[in-house]
C-alpha positions in Angstrom: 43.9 -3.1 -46.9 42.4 -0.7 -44.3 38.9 -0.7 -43.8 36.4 1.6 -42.0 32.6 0.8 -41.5 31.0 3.8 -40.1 27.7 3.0 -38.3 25.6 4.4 -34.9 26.0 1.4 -32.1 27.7 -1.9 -31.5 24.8 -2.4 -28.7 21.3 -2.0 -30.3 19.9 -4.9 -30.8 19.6 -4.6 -34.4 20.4 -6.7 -37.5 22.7 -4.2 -39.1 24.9 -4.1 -35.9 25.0 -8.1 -35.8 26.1 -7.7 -39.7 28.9 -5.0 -39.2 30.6 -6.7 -36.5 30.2 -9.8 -38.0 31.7 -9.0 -41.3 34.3 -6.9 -39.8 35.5 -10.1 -37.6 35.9 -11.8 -40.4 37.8 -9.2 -42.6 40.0 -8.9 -39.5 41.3 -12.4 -39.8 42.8 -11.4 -43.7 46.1 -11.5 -43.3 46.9 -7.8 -44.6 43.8 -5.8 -43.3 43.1 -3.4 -40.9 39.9 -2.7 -40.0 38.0 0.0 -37.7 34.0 0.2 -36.6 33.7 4.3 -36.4 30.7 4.5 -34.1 28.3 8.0 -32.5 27.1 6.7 -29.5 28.9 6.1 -26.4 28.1 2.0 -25.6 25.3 1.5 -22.7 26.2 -2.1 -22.4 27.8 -4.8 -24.4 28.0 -5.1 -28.0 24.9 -7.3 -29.4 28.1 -9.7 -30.4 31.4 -9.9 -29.2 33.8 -7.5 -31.6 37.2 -9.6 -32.1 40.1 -8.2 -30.4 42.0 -7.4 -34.6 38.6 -4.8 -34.9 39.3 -1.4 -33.8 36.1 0.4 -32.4 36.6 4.1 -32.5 33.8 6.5 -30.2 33.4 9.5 -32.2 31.2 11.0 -28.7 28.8 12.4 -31.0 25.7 10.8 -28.4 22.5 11.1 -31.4 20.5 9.0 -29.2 20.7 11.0 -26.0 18.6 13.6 -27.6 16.4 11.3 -29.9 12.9 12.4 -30.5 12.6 14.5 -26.8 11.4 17.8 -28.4 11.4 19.8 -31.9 14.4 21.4 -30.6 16.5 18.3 -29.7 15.7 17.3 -32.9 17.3 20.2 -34.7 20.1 20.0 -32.3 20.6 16.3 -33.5 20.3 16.9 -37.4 22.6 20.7 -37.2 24.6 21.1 -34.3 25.5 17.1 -33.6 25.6 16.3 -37.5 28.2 18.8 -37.6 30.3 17.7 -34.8 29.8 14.1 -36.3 31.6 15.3 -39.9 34.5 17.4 -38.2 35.2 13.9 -35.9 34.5 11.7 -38.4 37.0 13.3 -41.4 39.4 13.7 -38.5 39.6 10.0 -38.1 39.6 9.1 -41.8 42.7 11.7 -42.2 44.5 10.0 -39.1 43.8 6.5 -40.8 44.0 6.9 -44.6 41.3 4.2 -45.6 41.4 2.2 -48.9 38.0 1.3 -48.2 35.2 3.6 -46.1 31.5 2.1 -45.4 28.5 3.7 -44.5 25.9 1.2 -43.1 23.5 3.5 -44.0 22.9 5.2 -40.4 23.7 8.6 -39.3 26.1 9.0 -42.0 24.7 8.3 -45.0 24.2 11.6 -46.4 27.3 13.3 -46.2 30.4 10.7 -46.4 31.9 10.8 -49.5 31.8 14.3 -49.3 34.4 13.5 -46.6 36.7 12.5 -49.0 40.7 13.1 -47.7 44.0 13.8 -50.0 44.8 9.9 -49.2 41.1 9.0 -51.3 39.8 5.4 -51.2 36.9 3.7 -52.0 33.5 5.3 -50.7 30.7 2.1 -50.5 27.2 2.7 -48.9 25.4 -0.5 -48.2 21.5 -0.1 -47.7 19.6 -3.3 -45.7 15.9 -1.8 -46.9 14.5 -2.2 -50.2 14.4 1.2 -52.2 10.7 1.8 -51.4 10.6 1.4 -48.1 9.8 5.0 -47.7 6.5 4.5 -49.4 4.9 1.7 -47.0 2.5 3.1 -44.5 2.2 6.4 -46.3 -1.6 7.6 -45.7 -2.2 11.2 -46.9 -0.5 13.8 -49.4 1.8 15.4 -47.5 3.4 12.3 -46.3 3.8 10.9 -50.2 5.3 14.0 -50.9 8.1 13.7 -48.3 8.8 10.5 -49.3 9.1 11.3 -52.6 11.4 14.3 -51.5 13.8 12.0 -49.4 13.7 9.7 -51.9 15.2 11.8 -54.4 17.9 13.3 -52.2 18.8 9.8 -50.9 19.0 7.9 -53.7 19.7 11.0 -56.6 21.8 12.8 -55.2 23.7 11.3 -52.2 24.0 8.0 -53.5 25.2 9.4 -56.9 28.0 10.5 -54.9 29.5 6.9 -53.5 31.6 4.8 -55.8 29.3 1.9 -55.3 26.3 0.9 -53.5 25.5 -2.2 -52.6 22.1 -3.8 -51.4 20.9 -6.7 -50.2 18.5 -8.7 -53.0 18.6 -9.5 -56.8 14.3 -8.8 -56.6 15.5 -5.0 -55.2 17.8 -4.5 -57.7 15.5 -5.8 -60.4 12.3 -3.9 -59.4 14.2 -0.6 -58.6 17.9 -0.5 -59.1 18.0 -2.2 -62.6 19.1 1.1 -64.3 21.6 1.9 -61.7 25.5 1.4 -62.8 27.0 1.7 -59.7 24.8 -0.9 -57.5 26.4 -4.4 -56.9 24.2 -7.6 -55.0 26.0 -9.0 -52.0 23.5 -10.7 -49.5 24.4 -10.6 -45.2 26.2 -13.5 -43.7 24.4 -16.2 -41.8 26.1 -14.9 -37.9 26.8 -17.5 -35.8 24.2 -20.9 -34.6 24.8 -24.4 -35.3 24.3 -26.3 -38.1 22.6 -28.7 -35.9 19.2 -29.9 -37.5 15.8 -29.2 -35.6 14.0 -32.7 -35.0 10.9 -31.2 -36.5 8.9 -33.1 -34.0 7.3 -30.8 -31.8 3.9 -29.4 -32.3 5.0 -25.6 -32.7 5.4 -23.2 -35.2 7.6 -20.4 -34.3 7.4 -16.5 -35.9 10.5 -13.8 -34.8 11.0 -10.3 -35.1 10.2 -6.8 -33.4 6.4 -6.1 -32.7 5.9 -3.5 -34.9 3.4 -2.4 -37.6 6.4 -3.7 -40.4 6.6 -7.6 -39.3 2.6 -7.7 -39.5 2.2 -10.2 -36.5 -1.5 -9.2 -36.3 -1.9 -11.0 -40.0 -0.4 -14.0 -38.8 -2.3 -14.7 -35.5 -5.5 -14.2 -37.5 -4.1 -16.9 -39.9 -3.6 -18.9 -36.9 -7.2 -19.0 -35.9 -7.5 -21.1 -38.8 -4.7 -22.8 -38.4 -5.8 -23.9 -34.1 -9.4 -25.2 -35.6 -7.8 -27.9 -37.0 -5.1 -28.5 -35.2 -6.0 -27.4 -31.4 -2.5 -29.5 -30.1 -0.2 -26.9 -32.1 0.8 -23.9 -30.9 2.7 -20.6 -32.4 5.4 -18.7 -30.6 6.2 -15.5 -31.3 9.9 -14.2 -30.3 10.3 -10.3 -29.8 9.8 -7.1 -28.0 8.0 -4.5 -29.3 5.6 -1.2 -29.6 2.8 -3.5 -30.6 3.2 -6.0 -27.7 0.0 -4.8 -25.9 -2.3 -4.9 -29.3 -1.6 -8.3 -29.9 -2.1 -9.6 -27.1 -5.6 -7.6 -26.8 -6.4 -9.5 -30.0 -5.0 -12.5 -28.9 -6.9 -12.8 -25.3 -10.1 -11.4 -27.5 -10.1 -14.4 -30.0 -9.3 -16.8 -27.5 -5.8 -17.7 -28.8 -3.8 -17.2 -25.7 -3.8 -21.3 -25.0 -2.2 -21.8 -28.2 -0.5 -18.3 -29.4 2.3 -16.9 -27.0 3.9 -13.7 -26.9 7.5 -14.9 -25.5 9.4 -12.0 -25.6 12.9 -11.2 -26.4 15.7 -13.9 -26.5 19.4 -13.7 -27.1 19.6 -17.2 -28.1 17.0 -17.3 -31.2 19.0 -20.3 -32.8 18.1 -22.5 -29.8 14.2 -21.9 -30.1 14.2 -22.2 -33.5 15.7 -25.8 -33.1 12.8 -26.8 -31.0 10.2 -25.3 -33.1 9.2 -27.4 -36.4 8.0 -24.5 -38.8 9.0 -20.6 -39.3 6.8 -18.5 -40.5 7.2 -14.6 -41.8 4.3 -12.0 -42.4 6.1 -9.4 -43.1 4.6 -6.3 -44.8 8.6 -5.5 -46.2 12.0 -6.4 -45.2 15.6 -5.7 -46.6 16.8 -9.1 -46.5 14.7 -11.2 -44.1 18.0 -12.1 -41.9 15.6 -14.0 -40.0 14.8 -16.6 -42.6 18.0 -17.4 -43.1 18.5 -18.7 -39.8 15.2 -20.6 -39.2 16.9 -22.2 -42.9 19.9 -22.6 -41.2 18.5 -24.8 -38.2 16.3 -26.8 -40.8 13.1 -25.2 -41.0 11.2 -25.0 -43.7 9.8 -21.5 -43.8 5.9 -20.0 -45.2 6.8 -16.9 -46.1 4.7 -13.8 -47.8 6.2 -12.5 -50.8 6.9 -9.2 -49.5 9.4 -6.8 -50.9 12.3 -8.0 -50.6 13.8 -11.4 -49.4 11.9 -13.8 -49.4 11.7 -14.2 -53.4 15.7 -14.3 -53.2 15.8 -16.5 -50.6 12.5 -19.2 -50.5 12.5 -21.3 -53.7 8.2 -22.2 -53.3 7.9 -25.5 -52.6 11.1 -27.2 -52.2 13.0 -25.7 -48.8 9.3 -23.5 -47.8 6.3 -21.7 -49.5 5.8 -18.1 -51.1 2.4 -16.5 -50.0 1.4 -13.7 -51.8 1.2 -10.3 -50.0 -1.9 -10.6 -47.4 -3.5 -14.0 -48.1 -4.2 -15.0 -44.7 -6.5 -18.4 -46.1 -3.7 -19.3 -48.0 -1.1 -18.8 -45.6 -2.9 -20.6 -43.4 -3.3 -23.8 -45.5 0.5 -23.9 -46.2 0.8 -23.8 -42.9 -1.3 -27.3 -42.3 0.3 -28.6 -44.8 3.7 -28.8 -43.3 2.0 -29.9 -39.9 -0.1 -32.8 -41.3 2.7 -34.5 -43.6 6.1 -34.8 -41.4 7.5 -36.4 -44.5 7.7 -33.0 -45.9 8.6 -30.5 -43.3 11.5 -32.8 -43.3 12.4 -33.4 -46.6 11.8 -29.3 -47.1 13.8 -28.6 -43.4 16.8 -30.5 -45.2 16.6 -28.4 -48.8 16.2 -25.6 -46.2 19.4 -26.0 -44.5 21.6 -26.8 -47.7 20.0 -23.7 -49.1 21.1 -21.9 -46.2 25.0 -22.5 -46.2 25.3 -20.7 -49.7 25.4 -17.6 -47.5 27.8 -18.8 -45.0 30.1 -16.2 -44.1 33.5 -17.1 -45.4 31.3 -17.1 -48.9 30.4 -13.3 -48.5 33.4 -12.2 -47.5 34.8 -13.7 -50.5 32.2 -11.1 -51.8 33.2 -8.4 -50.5 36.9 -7.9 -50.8 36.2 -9.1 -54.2 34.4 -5.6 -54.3 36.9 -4.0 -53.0 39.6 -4.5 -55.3 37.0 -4.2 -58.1 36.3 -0.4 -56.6 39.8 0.2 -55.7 41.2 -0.6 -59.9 38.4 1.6 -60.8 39.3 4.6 -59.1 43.1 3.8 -59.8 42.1 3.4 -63.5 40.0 6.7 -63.4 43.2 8.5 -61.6 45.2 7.5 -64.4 43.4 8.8 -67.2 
């Protein structure tokens, strides 16, 4: 079977580049695939993960990010002139390939791919790592609803009408916003790479990860943690990532005199090593797709307070047994969950092991299975729908 993701970078540090290579390793390794990354930007450095030697990478040269956000005008260059260059290159490749299977990871491509459609056909599959309504958080005033509701309705009306299947990330997504939607399948990401070694759960620190920006809600959680340090002045909370928001939160933490027991650590390459030397994970998250990150706090035996944001956590915490659901905002509550796993060890280990075992349902030899069960399933249809 040949398969094609198309996506922006193999370099940005970014979960849905550690997916794509990831899964496309592993389709690799099938004996009777073929499988190609399609990519627009020319690479800066190395990919985020190594990309096996069986995945093709093709360089379309189409360079969005060179003229991201510089002026109105580059921007307009980027969405006519380059998207235009991007859709000549791009059906050239599918023509010289002939896919049975085409993905878009939901990047620069999104919008127009199935309408690349070549005389050899295949399957069309968009995969989308938000929930639906992720457009709609932040939104302050009217114009900005409207456009939401505008790109809304192109995105998921029209251009996703046009894909013969769409697949997303959580059974809670599909339930609160896809549950009328015949073509949408459930197919969670891949725990990618780690050990399966078990954090100790001994040391005094509770460990948060993601970028610093106004989506992961850091701010909430070192307020929470004020709490948290009156009681238990010995523990302290690291927080892992780069980020707009790296200034603000330190302001806030230096001004609440948190900077003895809250540290901003920056970025690491090795995430699976800290986490093993943390004891507790938790995620304030105002929304995420999947919460990648959970998994792999899970993974190296963490149990994991969570709030119950839209979506991931519901799909992937069951309360009390492996972590604990917060809902939305409750910083009190968050914060007593919190001392609850630091004052019984009993339990953070009891909940660290649940955690783990919870964790290797989404191994990646599991999805896979997944998705080239997909595949076939799309491929029959359209054979079927040919034939009639």
């Amino acid at each position: 079977m040949k398969i094609i993701y198309c996506t922006d970078t193999l370099w940005h540090h970014g979960g849905i580049q550690k997916v794509t290579i990831a899964k496309a390793n592993a389709l690799a390794e099938i004996e009777g695939n073929e499988v190609w990354i399609a990519v627009t930007e020319q690479p800066v450095h190395e990919p985020v993960i190594k990309v096996s030697d069986k995945v093709h990478v093709e360089n379309l040269g189409v360079n969005y990010y060179e003229d991201d956000w510089k002026s109105r005008w580059s921007l307009l260059k980027g969405i006519v002139f380059k998207r235009r260059t991007h859709r000549r290159r791009l059906k050239a490749f599918l023509e010289a390939v002939g896919p049975d299977v085409v993905i878009s990871t939901g990047t620069s491509e999104k919008y127009f791919l199935p309408l690349l459609r070549t005389a050899a056909g295949g399957a069309y599959i968009r995969e989308i790592h938000f929930p639906k309504n992720f457009r709609h958080f932040g939104t302050k005033d009217l114009l900005s609803r409207l456009s939401t509701y505008v790109s809304d309705y192109w995105d998921y009306h029209v251009c996703c009408a046009r894909y013969d299947k769409v697949v997303i990330l959580t059974q809670e997504d599909k339930e609160r916003n896809w549950s009328h939607a015949a073509n949408v399948s459930v197919i969670p990401n891949p725990i990618i790479g780690g050990t399966w070694g078990r954090a100790p759960l001994d040391a005094h620190t509770a460990i948060a990860a993601g970028r610093l920006v106004q989506q992961k809600n850091f701010a909430s959680l070192v307020r929470a943690w004020e709490s948290v340090h009156r009681r238990y002045s010995d523990w302290r909370l690291e927080i892992w990532g780069d980020g707009c928001m790296k200034d603000d939160l330190q302001e806030q933490i230096d001004r609440n005199d948190l900077a003895d027991t809250v540290r901003l650590m920056g970025y690491t390459q090795d995430l699976s090593s800290m986490l093993s030397a943390a004891s507790v994970f938790v995620l304030t998250s105002m929304y995420e797709g999947f919460g990648m990150v959970i998994l792999e706090a899970m993974q190296a035996g963490l149990p994991v307070v969570s709030y119950a944001c839209p979506c991931g956590p519901l799909d992937l915490i069951s309360d009390g047994v492996d972590g604990y659901l917060v809902p939305q905002g409750d910083e009190t509550m968050l914060s007593e969950r919190i001392c609850k796993l630091i004052e019984n060890e009993a339990l953070r280990k009891e909940m660290g092991a649940a955690a783990q075992e919870n964790a290797r349902e989404y191994a990646i030899e599991s999805i896979i299975r997944q998705w080239m069960d997909l595949f076939h399933q799309v491929s029959g249809e359209i054979e079927a729908r040919h034939r009639n």
